[in-house]
N, C-alpha and C positions, 0 to 999 in steps of 0.2 A: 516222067512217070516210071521208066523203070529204076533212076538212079534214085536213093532217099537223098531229100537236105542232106543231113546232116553227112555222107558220105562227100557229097558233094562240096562242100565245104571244107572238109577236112583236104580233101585235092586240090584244091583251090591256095591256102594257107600251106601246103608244103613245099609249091615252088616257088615262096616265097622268100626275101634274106631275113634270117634272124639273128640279130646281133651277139643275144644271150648266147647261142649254140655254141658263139667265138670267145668269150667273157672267160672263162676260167685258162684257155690257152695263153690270154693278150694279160693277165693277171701271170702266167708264170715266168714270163719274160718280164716283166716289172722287177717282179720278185729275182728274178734271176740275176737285173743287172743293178739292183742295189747289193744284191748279200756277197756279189762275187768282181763283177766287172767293174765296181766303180769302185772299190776299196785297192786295187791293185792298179788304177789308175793312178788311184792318190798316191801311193806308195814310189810307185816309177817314178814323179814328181819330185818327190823330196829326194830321191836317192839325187837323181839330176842335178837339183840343187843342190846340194851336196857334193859333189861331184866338182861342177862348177867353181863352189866355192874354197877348195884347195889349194894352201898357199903352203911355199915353205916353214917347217920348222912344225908344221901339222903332226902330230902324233896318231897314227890311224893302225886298222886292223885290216889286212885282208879277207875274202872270201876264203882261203886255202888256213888262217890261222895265224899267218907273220902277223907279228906286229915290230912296226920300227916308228921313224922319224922320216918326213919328206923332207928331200933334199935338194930335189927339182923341179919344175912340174913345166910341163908341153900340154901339146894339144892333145894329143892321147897316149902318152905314155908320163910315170910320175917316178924319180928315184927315192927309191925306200931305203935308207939305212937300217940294218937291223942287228949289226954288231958295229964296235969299231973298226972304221976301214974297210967293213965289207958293205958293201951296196947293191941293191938290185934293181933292174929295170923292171914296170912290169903296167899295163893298163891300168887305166883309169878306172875303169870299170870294177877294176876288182876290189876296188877299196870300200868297204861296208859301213864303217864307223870310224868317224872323228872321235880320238878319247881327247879328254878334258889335259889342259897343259901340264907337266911334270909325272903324268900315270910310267913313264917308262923313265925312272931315274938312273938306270942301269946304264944306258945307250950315252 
């Protein structure tokens, strides 16, 4: 008698879970790990691969800009010729891009 319906109901329905309320937050993490987290998933992937598939006489580019000819390749370190007679040691890691055979006809 003192409380109306309709108040009464609105109190009722507030303590209750509404999924919608969570809908646009559980949508920007969707969104979040197609446009960002899962393109740089891929990425780390092929580099690996890549990586991996390193064999002498490989013509590659480093992170820092050398580019030589591999000459050796270990577990985590790969010798890069990048002049004649001069060699350098240096991770695996740093190597960016396999180029296509004969790109450095200089070396």
């Amino acid at each position: 008698m003192l409380i109306s319906n309709a108040y009464a109901q609105a109190a009722a329905s507030a303590g209750g879970f509404d999924i919608m309320q969570f809908l646009p937050i559980i949508l920007m993490f969707v969104a979040l790990y197609y446009l960002m987290i899962r393109p740089q998933q891929k990425k780390a992937k092929e580099h690996k691969a890549l990586l991996e598939a390193l064999s002498k006489g490989d013509e590659v580019v480093t992170n820092s800009g050398i580019a030589g000819r591999i000459t050796r390749v270990g577990d985590e370190f790969v010798t890069v010729e990048i002049a004649e007679n001069t060699e350098i040691r240096m991770q695996k890691g740093a190597v960016v891009v396999v180029l296509p055979k004969g790109s450095l006809k200089n070396l």
